[in-house]
N, C-alpha and C positions, 0 to 999 in steps of 0.2 A: 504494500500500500504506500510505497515510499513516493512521492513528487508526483501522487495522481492529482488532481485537483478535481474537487467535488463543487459546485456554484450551489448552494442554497437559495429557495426564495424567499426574499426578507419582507416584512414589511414596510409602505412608502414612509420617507422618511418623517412627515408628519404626524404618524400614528407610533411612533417610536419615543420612547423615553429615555430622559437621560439623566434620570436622577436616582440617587441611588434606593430611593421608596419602591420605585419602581422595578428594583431589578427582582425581587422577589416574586411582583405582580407576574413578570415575565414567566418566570418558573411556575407560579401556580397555577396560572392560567392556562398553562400549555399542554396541550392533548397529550392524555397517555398515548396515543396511537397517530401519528399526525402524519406518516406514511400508510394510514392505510393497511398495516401490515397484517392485522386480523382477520378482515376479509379475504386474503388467502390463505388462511387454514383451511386444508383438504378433511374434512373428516369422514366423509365417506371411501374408504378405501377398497373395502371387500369386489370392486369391480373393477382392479386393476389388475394388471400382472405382480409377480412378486417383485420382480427388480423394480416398478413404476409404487410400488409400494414402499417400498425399502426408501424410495430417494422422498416420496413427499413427507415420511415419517421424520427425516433429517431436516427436512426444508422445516416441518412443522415445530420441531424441535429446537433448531434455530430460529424461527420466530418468537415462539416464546421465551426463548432467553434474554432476546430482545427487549422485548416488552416486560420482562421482568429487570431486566435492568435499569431500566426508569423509573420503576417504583419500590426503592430502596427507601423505604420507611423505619421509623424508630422500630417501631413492634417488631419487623420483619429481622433487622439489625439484631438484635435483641437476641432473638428466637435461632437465628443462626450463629451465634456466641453460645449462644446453652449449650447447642448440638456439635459448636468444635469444642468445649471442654470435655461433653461424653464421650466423643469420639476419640480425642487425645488420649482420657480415661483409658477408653479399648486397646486402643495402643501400644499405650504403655505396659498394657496385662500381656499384651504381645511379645512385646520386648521380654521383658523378665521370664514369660511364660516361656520364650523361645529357649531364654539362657540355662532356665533348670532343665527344660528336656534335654540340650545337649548337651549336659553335662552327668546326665543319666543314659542317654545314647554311647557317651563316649565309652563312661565307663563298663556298660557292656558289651562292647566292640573289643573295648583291649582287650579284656577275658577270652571272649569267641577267637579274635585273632590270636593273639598267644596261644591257645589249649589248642586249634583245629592246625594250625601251620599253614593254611590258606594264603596264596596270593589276593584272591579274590576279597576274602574277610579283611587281609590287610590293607588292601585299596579302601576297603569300605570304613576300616578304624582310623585309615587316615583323614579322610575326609571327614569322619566326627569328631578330631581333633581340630581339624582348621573350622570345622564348625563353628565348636568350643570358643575360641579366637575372633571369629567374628562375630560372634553375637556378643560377647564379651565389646568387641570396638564399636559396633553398631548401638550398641545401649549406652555408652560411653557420648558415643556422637549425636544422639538422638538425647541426651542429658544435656551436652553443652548448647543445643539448637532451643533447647527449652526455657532453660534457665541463663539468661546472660549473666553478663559480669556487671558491675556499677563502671567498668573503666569505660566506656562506651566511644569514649575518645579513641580507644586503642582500635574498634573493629565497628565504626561508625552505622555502616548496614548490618550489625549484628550476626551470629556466626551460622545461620541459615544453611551456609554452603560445606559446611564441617561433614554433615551425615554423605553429599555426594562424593566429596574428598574420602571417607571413611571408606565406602562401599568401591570406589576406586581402587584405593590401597589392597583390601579385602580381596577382589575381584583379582586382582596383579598376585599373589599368595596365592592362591587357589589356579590360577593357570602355572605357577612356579610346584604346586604341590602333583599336578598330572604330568608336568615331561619327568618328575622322579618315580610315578607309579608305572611311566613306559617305559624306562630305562630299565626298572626293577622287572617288571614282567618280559620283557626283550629278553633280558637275565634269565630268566627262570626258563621263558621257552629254551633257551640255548644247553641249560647247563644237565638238560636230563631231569627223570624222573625223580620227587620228593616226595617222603613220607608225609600224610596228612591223615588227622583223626576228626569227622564230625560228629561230634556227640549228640543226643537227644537235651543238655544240656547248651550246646551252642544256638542249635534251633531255635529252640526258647527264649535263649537269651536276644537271638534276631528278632524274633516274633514278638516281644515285648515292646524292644527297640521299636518296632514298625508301627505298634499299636499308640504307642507315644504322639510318633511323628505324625500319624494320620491324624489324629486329634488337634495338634496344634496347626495341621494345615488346613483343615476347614475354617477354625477360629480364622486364622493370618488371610484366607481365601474371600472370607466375610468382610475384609478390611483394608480389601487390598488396592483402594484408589489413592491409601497413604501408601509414601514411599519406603517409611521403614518395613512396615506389616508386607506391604508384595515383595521387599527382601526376603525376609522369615517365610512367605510363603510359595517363593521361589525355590530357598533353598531345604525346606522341609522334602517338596513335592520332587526336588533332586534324590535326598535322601531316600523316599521311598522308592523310588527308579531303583538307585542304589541297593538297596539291602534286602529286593527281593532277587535282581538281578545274580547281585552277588552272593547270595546266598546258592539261588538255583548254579551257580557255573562252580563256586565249591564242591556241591553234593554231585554233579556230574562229573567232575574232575577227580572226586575221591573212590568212585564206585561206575563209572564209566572209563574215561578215557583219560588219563595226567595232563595232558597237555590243555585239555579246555579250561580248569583254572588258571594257568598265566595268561592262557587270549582274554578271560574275561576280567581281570585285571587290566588290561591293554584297552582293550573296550570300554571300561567303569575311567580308567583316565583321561581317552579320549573323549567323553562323555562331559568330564569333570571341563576338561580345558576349554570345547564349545560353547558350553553354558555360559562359563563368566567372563569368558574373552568378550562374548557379545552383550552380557550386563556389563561391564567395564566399557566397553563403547558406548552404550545408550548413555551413560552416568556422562563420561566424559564431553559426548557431543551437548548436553546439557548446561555443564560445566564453564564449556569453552561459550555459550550463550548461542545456540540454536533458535530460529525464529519461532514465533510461537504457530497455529496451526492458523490455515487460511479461513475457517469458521468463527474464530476469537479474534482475528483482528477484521472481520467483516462488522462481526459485531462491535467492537471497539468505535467501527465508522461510523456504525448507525448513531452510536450515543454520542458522541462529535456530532453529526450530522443534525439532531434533534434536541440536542440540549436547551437549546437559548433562539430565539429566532434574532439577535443582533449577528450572531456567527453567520457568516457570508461564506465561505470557503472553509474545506477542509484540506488542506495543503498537504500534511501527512500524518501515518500513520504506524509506529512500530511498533512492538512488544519480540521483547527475547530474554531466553533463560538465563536467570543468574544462578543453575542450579534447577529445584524443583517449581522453583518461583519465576517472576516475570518481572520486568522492563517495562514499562512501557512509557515511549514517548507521543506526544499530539501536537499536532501546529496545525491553529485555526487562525482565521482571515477575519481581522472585525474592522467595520468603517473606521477611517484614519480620525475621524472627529470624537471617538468616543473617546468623553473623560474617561483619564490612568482608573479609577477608582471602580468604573462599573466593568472595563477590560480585566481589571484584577480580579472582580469578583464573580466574572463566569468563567474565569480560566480556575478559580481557585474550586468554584462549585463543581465543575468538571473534573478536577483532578480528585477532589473526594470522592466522585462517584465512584469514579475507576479504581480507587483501592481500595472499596469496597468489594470488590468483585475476588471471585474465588481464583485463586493463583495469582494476585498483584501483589507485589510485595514494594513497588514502588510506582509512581505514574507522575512524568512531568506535562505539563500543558504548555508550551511556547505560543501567545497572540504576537501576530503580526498584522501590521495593515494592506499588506503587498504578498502576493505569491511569486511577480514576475522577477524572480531578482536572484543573484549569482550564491549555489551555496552556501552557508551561511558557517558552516564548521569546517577545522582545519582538514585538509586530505588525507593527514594521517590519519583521522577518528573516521573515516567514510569507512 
């Protein structure tokens, strides 16, 4: 949406105020819907095709966001504050919920792996070790996101970006812990047949482990539009892969054939490295400030677009990630006459709105009275 320019119709300049009484009149007066955009809700669908379905359900859903976004009321405010404390609540039970499971995972893996001599069980005990590790840094980073410091000076946007740096770090270990489990099973296929004993004891002690994980992964599955919970329930739903996988290429390797426990070691690492190579990139593209999606900054225009009828032009539009949060910049176009004090006070209305909105963690509004005019920021920041 960068350097589109959008012309609004304003009204004549006689029917326009310019005092500051009035700049509320503006606002209150102003149609919740002033595009019209209700009347294209489809809501009869059942006589479409599915794909002709699927798109007006998006369109409809993107309108009503729309329209929900301009009516950011106390109550509503409010009512969505309660529901991020419960949620955070969830969260948190997540976190800690994650760290006692794997730390009752692990310890029954080192058992099973030590007592059976499993490559397979040992791919699987090492991975509930680096488990262990990460949930340990993820509750850590997801404590300092929560709680800031009083130095505020020291980390002015506050440490928001700590938990994607964390899963990063996390993510970079866990592809370091799978070329040691291919190296190790590489090994093993190479060096000939080993003794391995599976007991009706190891089983058990899998089976436990497994019944664990599944539990905390529907919880962390239920929660998973935060970022820390779809960790935990990424790496649960890993877990499970894991330790049925690894289990079944154990017991065929000890009572079929030796060598399918090193391949499923090789397999369980290979598995291990795909997974968080590509969490590690998702984090990182995030990180590095990825645009946000082309639905959130349509929307973004609408509310620019409809804010204030003094707003003539919307020049532009950004939002990009700092992290799991957003950026967002705006540059509106108001008549070159209008007193500093009523420009200040729709750029400043505008920019509350938009941080109010779910994923803003900041939003600047830039007025200007010109759109025709030469970049405005230095070349290095384009």
């Amino acid at each position: 949406m960068s350097g589109s320019i959008i012309q609004i119709d304003i009204l004549p300049e006689s029917e326009r105020s310019r005092s500051f009484a009035a700049s509320n009149a503006h606002c209150s007066q102003r149609s919740d819907d002033p595009l019209g955009l209700r009347a294209k809700l489809v809501r009869d669908l059942h006589m479409y095709s599915y794909k002709t379905q699927a798109f007006y359900k998006r369109q409809n859903e993107f309108i009503e966001q729309c329209l929900d976004s301009m009516n950011q009321s106390d109550i509503m405010r409010q009512n969505r504050e309660a529901h991020m404390r419960r949620e955070d609540l969830k969260v948190r039970i997540a976190s800690y919920g994650s760290l006692v499971a794997n730390v009752i995972l692990f310890a029954l893996q080192l058992y099973t792996a030590i007592s059976s001599k499993s490559l397979s069980l040992f791919a699987t005990m090492a991975d509930s070790f680096m488990d262990l590790l990460s949930s340990a840094t993820l509750v850590y980073a997801g404590w300092v996101t929560r709680y800031r410091s009083d130095k505020t000076y020291k980390y002015p946007a506050g440490k928001r970006r700590t938990l994607g740096v964390g899963i990063v770090v996390f993510s970079t270990l866990m592809v370091g812990l799978s070329i040691e489990l291919l190296i190790e099973s590489i090994r093993g296929l190479t060096s000939g047949k080993r003794d391995q004993n599976i007991s009706i004891v190891n089983i058990v002690c899998v089976c436990i482990a497994f019944g664990v994980k599944l539990a905390m992964l529907i919880y962390c599955w239920l929660l998973r539009r935060h970022p820390e919970a779809r960790i935990f329930a990424t790496d649960h739903m890993n877990d499970l892969i894991l330790n049925g996988f690894g289990l079944m290429m154990a017991l065929l390797g000890a009572h079929v054939v030796w060598y399918i426990d090193p391949i499923g070691g090789l397999l369980i690492g290979l598995f291990i490295m795909r997974s968080w190579a590509s969490e590690a990139l998702s984090q990182a593209k995030l990180l590095i400030g990825a645009t946000a999606s082309t639905q959130f900054l349509n929307q973004l225009t609408y509310m620019a677009m409809v804010h204030d009828n003094r707003v003539q032009y919307v020049d532009t539009v950004r939002a990009y990630h700092i992290g799991e949060e957003m950026y967002v910049e705006i540059d509106i176009v108001m008549d070159e006459n209008t007193p500093l004090y009523e420009s200040h006070d729709v750029g400043e209305e505008l920019q509350v709105l938009v941080e109010k909105q779910e994923g803003v963690q900041r939003a600047h509004v830039h007025i200007d009275f010109d759109f025709q005019h030469p970049p405005e920021h230095h070349p290095k920041s384009q």
